[in-house]
MIBADREN-356960 format. One record per residue (C-alpha): residue in three letters; residue number from 0; y negated, z negated, x negated. Coordinates in steps of 0.02 Angstrom, whole numbers, plus 50000, padded with zeros to 5 digits. Layout:
BEGIN
R   rest    nr       v       w       u
R    ala   NUM       Y       Z       X
...
END
This chain:
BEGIN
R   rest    nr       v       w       u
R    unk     0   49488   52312   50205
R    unk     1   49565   52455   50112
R    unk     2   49703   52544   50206
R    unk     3   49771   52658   50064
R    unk     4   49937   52582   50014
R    unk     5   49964   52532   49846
R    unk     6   50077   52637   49707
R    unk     7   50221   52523   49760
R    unk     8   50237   52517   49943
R    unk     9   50186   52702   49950
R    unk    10   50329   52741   49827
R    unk    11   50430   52619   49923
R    unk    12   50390   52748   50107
R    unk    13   50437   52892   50026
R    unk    14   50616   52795   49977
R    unk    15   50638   52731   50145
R    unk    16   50575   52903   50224
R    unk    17   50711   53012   50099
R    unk    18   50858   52870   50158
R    unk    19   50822   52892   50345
R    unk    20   50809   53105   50318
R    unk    21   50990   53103   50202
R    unk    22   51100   52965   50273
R    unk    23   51046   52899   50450
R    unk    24   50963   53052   50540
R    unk    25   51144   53148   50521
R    unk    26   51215   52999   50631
R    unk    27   51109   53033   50777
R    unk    28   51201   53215   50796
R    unk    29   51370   53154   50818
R    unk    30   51432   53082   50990
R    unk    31   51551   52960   50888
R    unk    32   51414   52877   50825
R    unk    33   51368   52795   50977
R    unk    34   51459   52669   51056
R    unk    35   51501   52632   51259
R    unk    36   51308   52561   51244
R    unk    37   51222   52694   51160
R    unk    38   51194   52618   50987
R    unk    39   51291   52646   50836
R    unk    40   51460   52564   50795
R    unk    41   51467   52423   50701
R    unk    42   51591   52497   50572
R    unk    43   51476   52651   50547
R    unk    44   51344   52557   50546
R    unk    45   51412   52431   50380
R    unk    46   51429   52601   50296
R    unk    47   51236   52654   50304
R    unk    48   51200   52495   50250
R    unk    49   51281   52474   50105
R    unk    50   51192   52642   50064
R    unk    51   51028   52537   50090
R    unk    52   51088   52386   49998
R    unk    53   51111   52503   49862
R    unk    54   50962   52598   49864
R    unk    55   50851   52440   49857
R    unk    56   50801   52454   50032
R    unk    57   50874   52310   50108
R    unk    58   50800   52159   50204
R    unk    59   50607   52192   50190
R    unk    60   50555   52025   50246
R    unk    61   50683   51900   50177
R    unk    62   50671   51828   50023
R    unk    63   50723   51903   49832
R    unk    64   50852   51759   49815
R    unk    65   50968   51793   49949
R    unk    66   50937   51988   49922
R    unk    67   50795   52040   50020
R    unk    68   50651   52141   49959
R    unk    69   50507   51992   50014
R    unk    70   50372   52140   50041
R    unk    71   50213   52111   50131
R    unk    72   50154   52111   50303
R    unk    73   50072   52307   50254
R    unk    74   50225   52349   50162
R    unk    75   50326   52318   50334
R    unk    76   50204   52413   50416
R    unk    77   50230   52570   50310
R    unk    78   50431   52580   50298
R    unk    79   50457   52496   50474
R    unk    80   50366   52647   50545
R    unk    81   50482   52772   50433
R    unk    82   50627   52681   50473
R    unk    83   50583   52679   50650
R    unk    84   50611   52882   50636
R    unk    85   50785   52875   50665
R    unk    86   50844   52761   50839
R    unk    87   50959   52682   50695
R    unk    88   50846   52657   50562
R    unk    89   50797   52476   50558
R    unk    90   50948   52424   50600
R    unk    91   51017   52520   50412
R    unk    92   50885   52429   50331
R    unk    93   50915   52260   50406
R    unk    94   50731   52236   50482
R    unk    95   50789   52276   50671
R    unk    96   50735   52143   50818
R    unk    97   50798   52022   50854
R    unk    98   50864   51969   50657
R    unk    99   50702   52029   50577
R    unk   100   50593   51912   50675
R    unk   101   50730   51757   50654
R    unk   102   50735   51807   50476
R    unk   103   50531   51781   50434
R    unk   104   50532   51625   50544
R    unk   105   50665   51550   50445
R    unk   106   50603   51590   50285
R    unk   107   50415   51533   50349
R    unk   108   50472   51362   50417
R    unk   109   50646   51310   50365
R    unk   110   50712   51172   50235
R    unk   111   50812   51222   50068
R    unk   112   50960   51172   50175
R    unk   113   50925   51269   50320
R    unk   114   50902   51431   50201
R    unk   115   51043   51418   50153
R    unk   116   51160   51387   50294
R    unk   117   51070   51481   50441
R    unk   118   50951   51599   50322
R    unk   119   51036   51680   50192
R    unk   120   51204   51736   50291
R    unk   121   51079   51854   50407
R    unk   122   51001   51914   50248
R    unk   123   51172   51979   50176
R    unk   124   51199   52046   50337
R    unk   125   51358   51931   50368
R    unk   126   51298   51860   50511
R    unk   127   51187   51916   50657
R    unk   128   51059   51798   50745
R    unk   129   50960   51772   50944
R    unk   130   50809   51705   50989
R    unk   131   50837   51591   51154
R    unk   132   50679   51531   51253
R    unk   133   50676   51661   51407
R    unk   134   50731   51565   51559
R    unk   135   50761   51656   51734
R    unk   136   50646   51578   51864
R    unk   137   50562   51449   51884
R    unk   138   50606   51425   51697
R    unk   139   50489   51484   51569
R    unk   140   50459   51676   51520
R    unk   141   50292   51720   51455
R    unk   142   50227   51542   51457
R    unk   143   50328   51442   51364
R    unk   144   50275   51264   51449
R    unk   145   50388   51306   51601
R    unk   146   50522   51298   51489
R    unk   147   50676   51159   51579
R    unk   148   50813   51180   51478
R    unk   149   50835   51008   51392
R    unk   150   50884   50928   51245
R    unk   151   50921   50747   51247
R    unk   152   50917   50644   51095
R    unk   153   51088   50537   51091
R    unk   154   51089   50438   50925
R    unk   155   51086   50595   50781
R    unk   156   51127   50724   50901
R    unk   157   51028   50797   51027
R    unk   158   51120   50856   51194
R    unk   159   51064   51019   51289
R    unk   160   51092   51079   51467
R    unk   161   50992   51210   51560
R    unk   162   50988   51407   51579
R    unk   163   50920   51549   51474
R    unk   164   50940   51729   51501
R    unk   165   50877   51886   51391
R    unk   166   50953   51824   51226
R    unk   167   50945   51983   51135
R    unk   168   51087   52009   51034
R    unk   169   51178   51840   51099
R    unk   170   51357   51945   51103
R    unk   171   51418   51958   50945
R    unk   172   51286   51847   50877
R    unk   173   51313   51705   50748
R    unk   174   51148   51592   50717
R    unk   175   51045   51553   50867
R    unk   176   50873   51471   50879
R    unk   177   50855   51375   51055
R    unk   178   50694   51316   51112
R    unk   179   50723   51177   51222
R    unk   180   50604   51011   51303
R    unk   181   50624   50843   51217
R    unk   182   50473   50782   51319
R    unk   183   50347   50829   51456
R    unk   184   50202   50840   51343
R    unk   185   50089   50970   51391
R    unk   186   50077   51028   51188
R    unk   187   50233   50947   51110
R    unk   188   50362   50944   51229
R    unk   189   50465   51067   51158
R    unk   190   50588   51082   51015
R    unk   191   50659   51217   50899
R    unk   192   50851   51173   50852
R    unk   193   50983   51301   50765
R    unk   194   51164   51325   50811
R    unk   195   51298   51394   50790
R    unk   196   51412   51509   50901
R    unk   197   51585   51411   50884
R    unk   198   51509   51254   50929
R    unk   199   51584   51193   51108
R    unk   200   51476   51158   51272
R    unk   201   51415   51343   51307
R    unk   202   51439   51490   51357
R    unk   203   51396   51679   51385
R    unk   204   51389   51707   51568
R    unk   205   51357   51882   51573
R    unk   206   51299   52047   51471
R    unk   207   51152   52073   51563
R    unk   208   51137   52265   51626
R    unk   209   50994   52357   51579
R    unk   210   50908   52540   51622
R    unk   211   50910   52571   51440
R    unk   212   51025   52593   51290
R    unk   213   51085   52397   51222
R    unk   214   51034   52331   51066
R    unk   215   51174   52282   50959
R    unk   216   51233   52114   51053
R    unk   217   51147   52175   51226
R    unk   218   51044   52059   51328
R    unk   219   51137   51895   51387
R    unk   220   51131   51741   51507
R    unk   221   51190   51610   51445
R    unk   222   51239   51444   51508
R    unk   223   51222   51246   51416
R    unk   224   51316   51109   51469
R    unk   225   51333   50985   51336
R    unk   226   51312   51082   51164
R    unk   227   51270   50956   51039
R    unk   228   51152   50987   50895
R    unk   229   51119   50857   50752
R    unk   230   50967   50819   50706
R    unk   231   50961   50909   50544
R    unk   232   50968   51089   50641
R    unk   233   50784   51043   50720
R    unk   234   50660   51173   50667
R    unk   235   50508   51084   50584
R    unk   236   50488   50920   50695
R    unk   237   50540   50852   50863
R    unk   238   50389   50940   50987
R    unk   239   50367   51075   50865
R    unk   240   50440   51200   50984
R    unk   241   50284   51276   51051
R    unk   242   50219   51304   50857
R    unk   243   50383   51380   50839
R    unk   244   50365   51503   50945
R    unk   245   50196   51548   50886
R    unk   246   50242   51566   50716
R    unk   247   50392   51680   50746
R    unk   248   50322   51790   50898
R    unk   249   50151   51843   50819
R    unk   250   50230   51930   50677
R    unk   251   50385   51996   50751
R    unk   252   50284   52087   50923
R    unk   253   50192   52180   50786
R    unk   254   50353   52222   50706
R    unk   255   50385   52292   50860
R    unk   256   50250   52381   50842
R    unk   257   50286   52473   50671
R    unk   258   50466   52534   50721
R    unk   259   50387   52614   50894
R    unk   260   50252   52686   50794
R    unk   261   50401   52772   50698
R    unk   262   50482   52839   50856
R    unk   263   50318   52891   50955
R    unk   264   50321   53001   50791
R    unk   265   50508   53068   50804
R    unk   266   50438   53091   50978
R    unk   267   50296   53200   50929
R    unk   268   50442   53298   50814
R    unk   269   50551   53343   50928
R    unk   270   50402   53411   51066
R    unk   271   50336   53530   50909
R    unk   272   50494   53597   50856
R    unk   273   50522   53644   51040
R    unk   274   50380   53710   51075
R    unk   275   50338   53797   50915
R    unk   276   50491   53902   50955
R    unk   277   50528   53917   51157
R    unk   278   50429   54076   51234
R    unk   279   50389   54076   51431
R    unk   280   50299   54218   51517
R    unk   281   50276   54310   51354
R    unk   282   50181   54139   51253
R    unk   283   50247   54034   51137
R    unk   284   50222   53862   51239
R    unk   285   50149   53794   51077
R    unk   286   50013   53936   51096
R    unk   287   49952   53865   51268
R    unk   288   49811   53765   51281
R    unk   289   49874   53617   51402
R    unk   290   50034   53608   51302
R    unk   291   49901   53590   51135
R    unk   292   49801   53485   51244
R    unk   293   49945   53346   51277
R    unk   294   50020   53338   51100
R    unk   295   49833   53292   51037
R    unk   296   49812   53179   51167
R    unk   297   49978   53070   51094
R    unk   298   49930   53099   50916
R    unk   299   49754   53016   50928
R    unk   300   49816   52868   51018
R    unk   301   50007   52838   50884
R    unk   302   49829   52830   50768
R    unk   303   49756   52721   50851
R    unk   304   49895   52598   50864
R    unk   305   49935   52631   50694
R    unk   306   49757   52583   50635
R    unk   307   49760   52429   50746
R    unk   308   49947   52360   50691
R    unk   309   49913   52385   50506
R    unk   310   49738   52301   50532
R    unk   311   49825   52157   50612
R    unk   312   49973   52165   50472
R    unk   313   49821   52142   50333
R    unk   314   49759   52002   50439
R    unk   315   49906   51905   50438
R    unk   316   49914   51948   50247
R    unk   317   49761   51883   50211
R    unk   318   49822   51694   50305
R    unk   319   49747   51720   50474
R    unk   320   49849   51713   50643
R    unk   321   49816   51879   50702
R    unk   322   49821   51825   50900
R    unk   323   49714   51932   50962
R    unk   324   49741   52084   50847
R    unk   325   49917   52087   50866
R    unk   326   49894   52067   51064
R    unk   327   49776   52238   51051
R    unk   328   49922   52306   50938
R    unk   329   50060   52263   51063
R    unk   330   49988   52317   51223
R    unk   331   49916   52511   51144
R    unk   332   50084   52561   51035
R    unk   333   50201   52503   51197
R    unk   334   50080   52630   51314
R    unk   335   50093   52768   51179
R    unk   336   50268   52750   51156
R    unk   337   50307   52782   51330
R    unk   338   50183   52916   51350
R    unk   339   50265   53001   51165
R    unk   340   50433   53009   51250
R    unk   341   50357   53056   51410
R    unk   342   50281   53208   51354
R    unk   343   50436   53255   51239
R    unk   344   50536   53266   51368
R    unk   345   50399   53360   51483
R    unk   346   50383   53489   51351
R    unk   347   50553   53527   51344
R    unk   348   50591   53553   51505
R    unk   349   50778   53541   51563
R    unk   350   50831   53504   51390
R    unk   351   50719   53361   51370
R    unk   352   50827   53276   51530
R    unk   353   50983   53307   51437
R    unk   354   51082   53200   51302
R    unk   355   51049   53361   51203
R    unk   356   50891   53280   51173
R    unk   357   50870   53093   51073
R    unk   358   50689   53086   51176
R    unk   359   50790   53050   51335
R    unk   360   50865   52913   51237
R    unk   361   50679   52828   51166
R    unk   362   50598   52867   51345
R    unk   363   50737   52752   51419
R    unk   364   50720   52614   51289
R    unk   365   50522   52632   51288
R    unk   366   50502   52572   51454
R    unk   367   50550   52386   51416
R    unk   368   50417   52393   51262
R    unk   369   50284   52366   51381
R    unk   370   50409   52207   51447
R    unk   371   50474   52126   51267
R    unk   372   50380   51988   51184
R    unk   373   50258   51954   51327
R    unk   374   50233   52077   51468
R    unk   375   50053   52190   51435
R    unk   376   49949   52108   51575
R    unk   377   49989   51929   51482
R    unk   378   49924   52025   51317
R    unk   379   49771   52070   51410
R    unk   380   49734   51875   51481
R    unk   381   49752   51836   51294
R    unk   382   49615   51965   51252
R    unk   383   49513   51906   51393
R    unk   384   49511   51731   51343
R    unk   385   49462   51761   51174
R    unk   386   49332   51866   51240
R    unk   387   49285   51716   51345
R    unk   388   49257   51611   51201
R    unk   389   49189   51699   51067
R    unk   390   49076   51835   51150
R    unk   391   49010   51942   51034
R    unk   392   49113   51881   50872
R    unk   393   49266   51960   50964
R    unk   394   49251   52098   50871
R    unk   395   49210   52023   50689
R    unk   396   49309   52105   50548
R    unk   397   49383   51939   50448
R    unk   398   49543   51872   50467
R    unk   399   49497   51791   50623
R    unk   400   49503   51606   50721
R    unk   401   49622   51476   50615
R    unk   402   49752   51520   50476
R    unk   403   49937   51497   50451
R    unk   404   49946   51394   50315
R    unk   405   49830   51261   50413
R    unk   406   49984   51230   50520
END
């Protein structure tokens, strides 16, 4: 377990890191660049990435053939976290939620066919994709087997009705993966299927509002009444749904991970620079203890979540499932996040609070880190369970209980 990065992917950080300093940093300064939802237009945005595409920094997790860079789990780790520098740096580099997690999914679990049509288009970046399962309640959130939206097989087509809400990116989205129940079995009830946007029997209800600034696409509820889905667009099998879900979330909340790590950073940044310069009561705040005391206190704990989400990236490397490790990872880098922003905008008083300021921006987007991809508390059951059942090997150093490719 060696955590110095190869020749490659280090040369590869420095890239990414030089892209993000020259061509998406300069974006954050100017108001145009931010659209009536606070994230950057789409026709500004196609021009930064077609710098990427250019630069060979496009697509990290997708595969060579459709034009992605097919890097490993560590490799994500180290550019996600530069990328994650700039509020629009993933999304330059095509490895932003919710189409990097849809992306690695596909290319994990889908047929030649289903690369093709559904796969490769998000790849190019010619089509964006959503992740549906959330349900408001008493539907499914966090566990999965509450699920009631349904799909009912009809001949070759399967025919959905229900509810979901919290479809990131569902507005102006393309592709969408549904999870859906086919059955009331406890452990295959449910069922992955692909769509498409055009196709008739549902509908956006709303762009849901949010504290935050929107991800491209926002957050939306949407409504099925009828959408039919042949039975080629099933992900995997009939009752594979749960697996699904597995497959795609474990990866992608440590993705998560590695872009936050990047902004708890910027974060970090922004606080020095302030304080380095700003003078009260005839001290430099950077000269006062507390001030030294609060900016240590974030650094040791972005390094801690940046030891435990590359040791859980090398994990799922290596072929093992990560659950637990990626649970740790999820629940520290969401808390330091928060707390990065926090004290950025503590240490710079008044300005801080302003739009003068991108830490007002990350603070207000933090807070739903601790929300996205399974609240923390639900981490911590996880943690507790495995705790439960393995006592003392809890805290063994191999890649851990079962392995992807036993799946």
């Amino acid at each position: 377990m060696d955590f110095t990065l190869s020749p490659e992917i280090e040369d590869l950080r420095l890239h990414v890191r030089a892209f993000v300093e020259e061509h998406v940093l300069p974006l954050e300064a100017d108001p145009k660049n931010f659209s009536e939802h606070e994230n950057i237009p789409e026709d500004r945005l196609a021009k930064v990435r077609e710098k990427a595409k250019q630069a060979g920094l496009w697509a990290p997790q997708s595969p060579k053939e459709f034009g992605g860079m097919d890097l490993p789990i560590i490799a994500w780790a180290a550019i996600y976290e530069e990328a994650g520098r700039s509020i629009f740096g993933p999304l330059a580099f095509n490895c932003m939620a919710p189409d990097d997690g849809n992306m690695n999914l596909l290319k994990l679990v889908g047929t030649r066919e289903q690369k093709e049509k559904w796969l490769k288009p998000i790849v190019e970046g010619k089509a964006r994709s959503t992740f549906t399962m959330t349900e408001p309640a008493p539907g499914g959130g966090s566990d999965p087997s509450m699920i009631r939206t349904r799909a009912e097989k009809k001949g070759d087509r399967y025919v959905i009705k229900g509810h979901k809400w919290f479809a990131t990116g569902a507005e102006g989205a393309a592709h969408f993966i549904l999870v859906a129940r086919t059955s009331d079995d406890k452990r295959r009830g449910l069922t992955a299927f692909l769509f498409h946007k055009d196709q008739p029997g549902w509908r956006i209800l709303r762009r849901i509002p949010i504290m935050g600034p929107h991800e491209h696409g926002g957050h939306c509820e949407l409504e099925f009444d009828g959408l039919e889905i042949p039975a080629e667009n099933v992900l995997l099998k009939e009752g594979d749904g749960l697996k699904i879900t597995q497959i795609r979330l474990g990866p992608a909340r440590l993705t998560h991970c590695m872009r936050w790590l990047g902004q708890s950073k910027r974060c970090m940044e922004i606080a020095q620079a302030y304080v380095a310069e700003r003078e009260g009561f005839g001290v430099k705040l950077g000269d006062r203890e507390s001030v030294q005391i609060k900016l240590g206190e974030v650094a040791q704990q972005i390094q801690i979540g940046r030891l435990l989400t590359m040791h859980a990236a090398w994990m799922l490397d290596q072929g093992g499932r990560a659950r637990k490790e990626v649970s740790m990872a999820k629940v520290q880098v969401a808390d330091t996040l928060h707390k990065a922003a926090d004290v950025a905008i503590q240490l710079q008083g008044a300005r801080g609070f302003s739009q003068d300021s991108i830490a007002q921006w990350i603070y207000r987007a933090a807070r739903s880190a601790r929300l996205v991809d399974g609240a923390s508390e639900v981490h911590m059951m996880v943690l507790a369970r495995f705790m439960k059942e393995e006592g003392r090997d809890f805290w063994k150093w191999g890649p851990g209980e079962g392995r992807r490719n036993e799946r």
